[in-house]
PAMARKE-545703 format. One line per 5 residues: their letters; for each residue x, y, z of C-alpha. Coordinates in steps of 0.25 Angstrom, whole numbers, always signed. Last residue first. Layout:
a = X/Y/Z; ...
//
This chain:
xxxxx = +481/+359/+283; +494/+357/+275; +498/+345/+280; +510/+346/+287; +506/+349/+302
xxxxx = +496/+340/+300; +509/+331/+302; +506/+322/+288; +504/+306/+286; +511/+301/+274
xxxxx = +505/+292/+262; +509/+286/+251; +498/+281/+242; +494/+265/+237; +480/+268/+237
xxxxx = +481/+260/+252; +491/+270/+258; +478/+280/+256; +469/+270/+264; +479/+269/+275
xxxxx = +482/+281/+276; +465/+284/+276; +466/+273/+289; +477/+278/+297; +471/+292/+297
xxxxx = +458/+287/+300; +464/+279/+313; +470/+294/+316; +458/+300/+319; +445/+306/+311
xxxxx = +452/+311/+298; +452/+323/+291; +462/+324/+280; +474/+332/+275; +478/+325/+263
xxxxx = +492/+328/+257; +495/+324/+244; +509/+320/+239; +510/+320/+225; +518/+309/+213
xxxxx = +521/+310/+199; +535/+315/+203; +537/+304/+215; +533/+313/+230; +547/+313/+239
xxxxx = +549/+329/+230; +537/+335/+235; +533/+342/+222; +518/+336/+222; +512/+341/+235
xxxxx = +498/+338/+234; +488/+345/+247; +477/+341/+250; +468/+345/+263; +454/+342/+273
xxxxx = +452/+327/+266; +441/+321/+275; +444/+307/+276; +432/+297/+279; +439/+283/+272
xxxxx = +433/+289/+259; +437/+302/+259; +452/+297/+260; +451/+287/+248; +444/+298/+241
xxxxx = +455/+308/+242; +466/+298/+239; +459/+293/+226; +456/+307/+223; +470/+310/+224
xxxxx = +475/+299/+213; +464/+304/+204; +474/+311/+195; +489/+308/+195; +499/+311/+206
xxxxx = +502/+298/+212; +501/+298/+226; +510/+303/+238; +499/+305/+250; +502/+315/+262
xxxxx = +493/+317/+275; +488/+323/+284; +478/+321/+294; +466/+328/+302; +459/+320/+314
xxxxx = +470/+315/+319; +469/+322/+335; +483/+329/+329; +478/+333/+315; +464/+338/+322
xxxxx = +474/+346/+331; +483/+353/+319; +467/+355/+313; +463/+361/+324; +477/+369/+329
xxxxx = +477/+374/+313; +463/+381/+316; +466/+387/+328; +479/+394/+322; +470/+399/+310
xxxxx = +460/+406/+322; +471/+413/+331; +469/+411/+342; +463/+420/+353; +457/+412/+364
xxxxx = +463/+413/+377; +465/+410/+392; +458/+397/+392; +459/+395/+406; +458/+380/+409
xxxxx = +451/+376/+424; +455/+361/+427; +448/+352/+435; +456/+340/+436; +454/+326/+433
xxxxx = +466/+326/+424; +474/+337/+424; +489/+332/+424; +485/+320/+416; +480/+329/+404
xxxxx = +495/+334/+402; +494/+339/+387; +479/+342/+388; +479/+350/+399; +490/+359/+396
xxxxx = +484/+361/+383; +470/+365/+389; +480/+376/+398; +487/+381/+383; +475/+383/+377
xxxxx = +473/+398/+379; +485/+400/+377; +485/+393/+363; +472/+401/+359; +460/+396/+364
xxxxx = +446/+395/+357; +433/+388/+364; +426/+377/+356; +428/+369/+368; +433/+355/+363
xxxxx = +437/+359/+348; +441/+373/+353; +447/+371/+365; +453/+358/+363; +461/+364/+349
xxxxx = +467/+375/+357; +472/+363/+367; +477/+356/+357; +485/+367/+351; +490/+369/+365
xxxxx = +494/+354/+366; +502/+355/+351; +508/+367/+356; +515/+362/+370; +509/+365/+385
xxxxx = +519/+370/+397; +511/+365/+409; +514/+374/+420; +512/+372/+435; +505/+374/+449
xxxxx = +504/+389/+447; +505/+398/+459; +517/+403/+464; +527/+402/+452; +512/+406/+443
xxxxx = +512/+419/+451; +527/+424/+451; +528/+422/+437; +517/+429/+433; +521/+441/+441
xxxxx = +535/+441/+433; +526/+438/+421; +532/+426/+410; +541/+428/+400; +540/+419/+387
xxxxx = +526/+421/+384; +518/+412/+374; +506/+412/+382; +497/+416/+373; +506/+412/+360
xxxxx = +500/+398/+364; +501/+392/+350; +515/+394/+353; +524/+396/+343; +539/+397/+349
xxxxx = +546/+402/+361; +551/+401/+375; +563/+393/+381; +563/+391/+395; +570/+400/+407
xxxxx = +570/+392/+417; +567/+394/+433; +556/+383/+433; +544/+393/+435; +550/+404/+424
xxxxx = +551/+390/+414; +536/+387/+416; +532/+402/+415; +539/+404/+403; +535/+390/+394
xxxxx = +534/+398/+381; +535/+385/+371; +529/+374/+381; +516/+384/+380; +512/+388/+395
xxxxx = +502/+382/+405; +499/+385/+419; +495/+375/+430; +487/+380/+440; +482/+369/+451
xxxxx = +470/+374/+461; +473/+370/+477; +474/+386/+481; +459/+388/+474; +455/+403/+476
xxxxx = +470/+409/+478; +476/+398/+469; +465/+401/+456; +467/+417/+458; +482/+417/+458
xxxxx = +485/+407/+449; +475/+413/+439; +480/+425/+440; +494/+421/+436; +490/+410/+427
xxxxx = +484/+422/+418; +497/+429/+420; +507/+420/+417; +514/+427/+405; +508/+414/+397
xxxxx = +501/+403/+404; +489/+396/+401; +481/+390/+414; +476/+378/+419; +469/+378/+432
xxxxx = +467/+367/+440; +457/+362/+451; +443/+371/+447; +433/+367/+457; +428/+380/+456
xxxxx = +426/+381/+439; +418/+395/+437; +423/+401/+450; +437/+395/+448; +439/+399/+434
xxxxx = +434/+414/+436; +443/+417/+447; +452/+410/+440; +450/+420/+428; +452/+431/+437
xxxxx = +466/+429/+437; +470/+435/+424; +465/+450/+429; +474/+447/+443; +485/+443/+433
xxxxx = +484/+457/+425; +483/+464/+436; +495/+460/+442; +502/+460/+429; +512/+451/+423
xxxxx = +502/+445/+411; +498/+454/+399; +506/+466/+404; +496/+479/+402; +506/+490/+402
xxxxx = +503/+505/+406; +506/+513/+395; +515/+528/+395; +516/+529/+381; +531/+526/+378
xxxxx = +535/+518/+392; +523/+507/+387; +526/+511/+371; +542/+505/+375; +536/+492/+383
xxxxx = +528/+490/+374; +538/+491/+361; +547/+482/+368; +536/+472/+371; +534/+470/+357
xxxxx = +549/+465/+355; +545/+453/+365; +532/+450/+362; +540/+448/+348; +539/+454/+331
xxxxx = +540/+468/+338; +530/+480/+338; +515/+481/+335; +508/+491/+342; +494/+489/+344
xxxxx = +486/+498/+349; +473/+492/+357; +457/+494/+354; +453/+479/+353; +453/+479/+339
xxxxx = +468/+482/+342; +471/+469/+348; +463/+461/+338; +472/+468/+327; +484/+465/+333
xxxxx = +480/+451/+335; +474/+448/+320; +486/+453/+317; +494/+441/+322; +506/+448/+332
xxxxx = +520/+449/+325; +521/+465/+326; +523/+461/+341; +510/+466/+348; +510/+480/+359
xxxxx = +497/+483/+363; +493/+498/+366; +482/+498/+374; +472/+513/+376; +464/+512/+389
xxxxx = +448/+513/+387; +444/+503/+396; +439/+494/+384; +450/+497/+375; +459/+492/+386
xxxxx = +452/+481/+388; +452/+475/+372; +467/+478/+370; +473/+472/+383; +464/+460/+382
xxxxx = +469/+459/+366; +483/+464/+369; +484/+453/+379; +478/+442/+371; +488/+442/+361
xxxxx = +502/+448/+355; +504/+456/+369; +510/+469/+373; +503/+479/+382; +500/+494/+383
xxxxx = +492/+502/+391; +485/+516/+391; +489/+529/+395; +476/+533/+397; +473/+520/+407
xxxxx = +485/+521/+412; +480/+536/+420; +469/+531/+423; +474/+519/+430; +475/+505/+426
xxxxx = +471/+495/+434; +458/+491/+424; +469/+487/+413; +474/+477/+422; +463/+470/+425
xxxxx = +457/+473/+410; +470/+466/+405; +472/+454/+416; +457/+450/+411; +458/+452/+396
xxxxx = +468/+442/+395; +459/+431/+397; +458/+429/+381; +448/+430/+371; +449/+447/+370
xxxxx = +434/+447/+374; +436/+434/+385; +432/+422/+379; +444/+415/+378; +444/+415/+393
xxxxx = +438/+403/+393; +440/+396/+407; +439/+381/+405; +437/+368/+413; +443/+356/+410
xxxxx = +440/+344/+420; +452/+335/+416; +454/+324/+408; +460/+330/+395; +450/+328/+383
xxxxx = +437/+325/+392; +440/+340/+400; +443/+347/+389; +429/+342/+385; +421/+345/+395
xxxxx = +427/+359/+398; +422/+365/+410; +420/+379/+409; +424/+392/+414; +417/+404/+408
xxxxx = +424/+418/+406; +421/+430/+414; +423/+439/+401; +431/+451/+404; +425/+466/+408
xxxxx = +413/+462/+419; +421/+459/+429; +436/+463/+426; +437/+470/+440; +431/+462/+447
xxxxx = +440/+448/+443; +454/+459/+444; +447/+460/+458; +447/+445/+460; +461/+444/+454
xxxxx = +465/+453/+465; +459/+446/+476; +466/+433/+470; +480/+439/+471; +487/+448/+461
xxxxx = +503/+445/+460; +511/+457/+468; +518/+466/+458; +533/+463/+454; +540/+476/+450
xxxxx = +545/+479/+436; +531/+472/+432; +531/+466/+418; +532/+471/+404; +547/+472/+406
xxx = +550/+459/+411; +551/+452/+398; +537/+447/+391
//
């Protein structure tokens, strides 16, 4: 977001005393969430994992604790107004949900591009959407024109004094479920959640690490602390955090408190999603992966450490979760691919299919491609999609098939039709 969805005049950041009031004032109307330790995360990387789920708060996501805060300082007077905010995800959801809880009308602005399933979550949740731009970017044009239009107060999703101190309860939380607690690893988009947490965790614990985490593609609050301006853009499983301008606020809190940043790359968030659900059983979208995916790409750094993850949300989308299992099965080789040229005349293909069933290969797909121009005239390629139980299997059934006299080519799972 560009400056002007943020404070014309820096306010001072919140301190601990004011997060501990944000933690009164919210009692009773988020989920206090449970932080547990992770046996498994902790086997897989070498490191004490614990994890704060707030993937089960109502709208799946931590959101709704910088919302309410902020939406419990309005006055009378905003209240009937009413308040307005852009956002494509969890925002608008914690936006949505507590304003129709407190009575306050919430116009959210989406770009016209947003998943439907979102803009219809967002107005199950009592909101007006307004659809408007293909980008954040053009959407926040059309915000900021209904915001001086209609007289609304805006609920910034990050660069907000009240919306930090809300954020910053979960350390309160985190380090009197886990006390001895000696790291935090924290997802990082605009920079408020890491900005309450900061502030909290350092005030109670001044010897604590923070390191945040942003997707390699939108590393902006990594650049902002080195002085550069880096390139940000691309398909991010962690659309979340995808933020190319970071919080003045923000800013001013991680430069003074944060430790370090770890950008994290696709493959190791798609990883990470995968962890949490195989391992915990738990759902995290990108975002909410990205601090486990820091952990597992550089477990050297946090080994023997006790380390407090947030998983800040839950909300994927359930076709994307079910290409990352079967992208991650292919990766740990327990699914292969691939293409067979043979003779195309009849029993040929139950010869292959029983060669593979026999030697313990569970056939998942086939797919013949008999125009491809490098396959002779009374030829076909055949692509096997098969499970497997690790990579000395795969050796084995090529092998076997190479064995009946057949060509045969080993496929990116990527290139299967899986």
């Amino acid at each position: 977001m560009t400056d002007t969805l943020t404070q014309t005049a820096l306010p001072p950041l919140p301190d601990l005393d004011a997060i501990r009031e944000a933690a009164a004032e919210i009692d009773g109307q988020v989920v206090r969430t449970p932080c547990l330790p992770a046996p498994k995360l902790s086997q897989l990387v070498g490191a004490e994992i614990y994890v704060k789920y707030e993937n089960m708060q109502v709208t799946n996501s931590f959101k709704d604790r910088g919302a309410l805060v902020r939406l419990l300082r309005l006055s009378e007077e905003e209240r009937r107004r009413g308040v307005i905010a852009m956002s494509a995800g969890n925002h608008a959801q914690a936006v949505a949900y507590h304003s129709s809880r407190l009575g306050i009308p919430a116009t959210i602005v989406m770009p016209e591009t947003t998943p439907f399933v979102k803009v219809q979550a967002t107005q199950a949740r009592g909101a007006r959407v307004v659809l408007s731009g293909e980008t954040l970017a053009e959407s926040q044009i059309e915000c900021e024109r209904l915001r001086a239009e209609q007289d609304l107060t805006l609920i910034h999703p990050y660069d907000d004094p009240d919306v930090i101190r809300g954020q910053g309860t979960i350390a309160l939380e985190m380090l009197e479920q886990a006390p001895d607690l000696d790291m935090l690893v924290v997802p990082i988009g605009g920079g408020g959640l890491i900005s309450g947490i900061a502030i909290a965790a350092k005030a109670l614990r001044p010897d604590i690490t923070i390191v945040g985490t942003e997707a390699a593609l939108y590393p902006s609050m990594w650049g902002m602390l080195r002085g550069e301006s880096p390139t940000c853009g691309g398909n991010t499983l962690a659309e979340g955090i995808a933020v190319k301008n970071v919080g003045k606020l923000t800013y001013a809190a991680v430069r003074a408190l944060v430790d370090d940043i770890m950008l994290v790359d696709e493959p190791s968030l798609e990883r990470a999603v995968n962890a949490y659900l195989t391992l915990q059983k738990t759902m995290a979208e990108g975002a909410g992966a990205a601090g486990l995916a820091a952990v597992m790409m550089a477990p050297e750094r946090f080994a023997g450490r006790k380390v407090g993850l947030v998983l800040c949300g839950g909300n994927i989308d359930a076709r994307i979760l079910a290409s990352i299992m079967v992208r991650e099965l292919a990766r740990g080789e327990r699914i292969v691919a691939l293409r067979v040229v043979i003779q195309d005349r009849p029993g040929v293909l139950g010869e292959l299919a029983c060669t593979i069933g026999r030697l313990g290969g569970n056939i998942l797909e086939v797919s013949h491609h008999r125009l491809f121009l490098n396959v002779p005239a009374k030829g076909t390629s055949v692509d096997f999609t098969i499970e497997i139980r690790d990579a000395a299997h795969a050796a084995e059934l090529i092998t076997a098939i190479e064995g009946l006299g057949f060509s045969v080519t080993r496929l990116e799972a990527a290139e299967s039709h899986f």
